[in-house]
N, C-alpha and C positions, 0 to 999 in steps of 0.2 A: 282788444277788449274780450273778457274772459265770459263764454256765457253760461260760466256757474262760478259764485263769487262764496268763498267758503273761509270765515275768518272766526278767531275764538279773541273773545274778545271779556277778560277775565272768564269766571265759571261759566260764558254762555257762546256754545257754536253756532255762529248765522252761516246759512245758508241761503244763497241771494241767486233765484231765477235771473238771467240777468240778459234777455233777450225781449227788449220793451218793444222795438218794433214789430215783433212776431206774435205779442201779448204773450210772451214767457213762452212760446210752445215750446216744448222738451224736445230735445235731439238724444241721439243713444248716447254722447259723454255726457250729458246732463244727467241721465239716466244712473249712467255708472259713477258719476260725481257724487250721486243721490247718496247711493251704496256707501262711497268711499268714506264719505261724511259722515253715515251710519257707523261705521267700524272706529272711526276717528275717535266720535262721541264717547262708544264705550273701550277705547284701550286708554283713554287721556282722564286720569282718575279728578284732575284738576277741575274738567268739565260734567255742570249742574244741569245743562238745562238746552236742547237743541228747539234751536227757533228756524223756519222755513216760511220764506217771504218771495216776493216778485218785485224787479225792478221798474219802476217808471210810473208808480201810483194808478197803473188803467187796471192793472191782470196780477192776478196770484200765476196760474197756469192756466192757459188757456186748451190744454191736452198734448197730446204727441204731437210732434210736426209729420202732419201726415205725407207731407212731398217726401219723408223718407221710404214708402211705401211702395215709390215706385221702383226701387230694385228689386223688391218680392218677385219672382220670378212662378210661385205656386204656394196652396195652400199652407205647408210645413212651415213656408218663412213666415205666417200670421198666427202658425201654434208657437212657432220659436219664440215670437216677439209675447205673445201674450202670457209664457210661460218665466221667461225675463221680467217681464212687467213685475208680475204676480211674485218673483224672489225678490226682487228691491224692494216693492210694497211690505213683503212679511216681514225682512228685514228692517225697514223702518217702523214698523210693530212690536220688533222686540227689543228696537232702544231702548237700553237700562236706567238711561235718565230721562225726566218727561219731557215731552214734543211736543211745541207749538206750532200751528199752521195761520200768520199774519197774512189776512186776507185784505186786498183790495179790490174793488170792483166787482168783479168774475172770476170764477172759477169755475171750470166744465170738462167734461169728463177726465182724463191722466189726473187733469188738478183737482177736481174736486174728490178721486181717489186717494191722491197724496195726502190732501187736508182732510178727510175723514182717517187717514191710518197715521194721523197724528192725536196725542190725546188731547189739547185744549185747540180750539179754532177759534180766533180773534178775529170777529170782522166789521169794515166801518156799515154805517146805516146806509143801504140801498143796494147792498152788493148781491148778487145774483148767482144762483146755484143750476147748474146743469147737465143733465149725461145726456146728449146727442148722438152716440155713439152704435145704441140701443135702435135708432132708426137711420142712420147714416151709413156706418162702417158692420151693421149687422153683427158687431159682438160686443160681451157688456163684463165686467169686471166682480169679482166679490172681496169680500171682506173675512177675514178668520175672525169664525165664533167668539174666539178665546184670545181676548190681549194680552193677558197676566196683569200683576198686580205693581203697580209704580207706585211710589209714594214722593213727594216734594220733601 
């Protein structure tokens, strides 16, 4: 089972979190799938519109899988990662076609980065926003100023 599910499906690229026991948490291929999807979107002139969702109805993204954390060996591997973060996030900022972030339940820190550098967020009633990371893991993520201009 694939845990990142990426199909075009006429003018619309899904991309599907697809790690439901873990509540989506991202691993680095997820990471780089994110990317791959981004680049997909804008060389496929066919494709209108990327949508970015979580499988199993509980979790959009529930953040990085942090048990990846234990190979860090010292500080550089948590500039390295945050600095990776922050190129997939731009990059999914400057997809040329507009970006939906299909939320369910939760979404908290990675995820609720992801779904904020998307430009429409869909979510059902009661679902819950969070950055944990901020008092947890002592670092916290930004957002560029400047999105640019998309139009539907």
């Amino acid at each position: 089972m694939s845990e990142l599910i990426v199909t075009a499906d006429g003018p619309v690229l899904r991309v599907v979190f697809n790690r439901p026991a873990q509540h989506n948490a991202l691993t680095w291929a997820m990471w780089d799938g994110l990317y791959d999807a981004c680049e997909r979107a804008d060389a496929d002139p066919g494709i209108k519109l990327l949508t970015i969702s979580g499988a199993g109805g509980r979790a959009f993204v529930s953040g990085t899988d942090i048990s990846q954390f234990a190979d860090f060996t010292d500080g550089a591997d948590g500039i390295a990662y945050e600095r990776k973060v922050q190129g997939i996030i731009d990059r999914l900022e400057r997809v040329k076609v507009p970006t939906v972030a299909v939320v369910q339940d939760y979404r908290v820190g990675a995820g609720l980065i992801v779904a904020a550098a998307c430009d429409l967020r869909l979510a059902v009633s009661g679902s819950s926003f969070g950055v944990p990371i901020a008092r947890t893991l002592g670092n916290c993520r930004s957002i560029s100023p400047s999105r640019g201009d998309r139009r539907l």
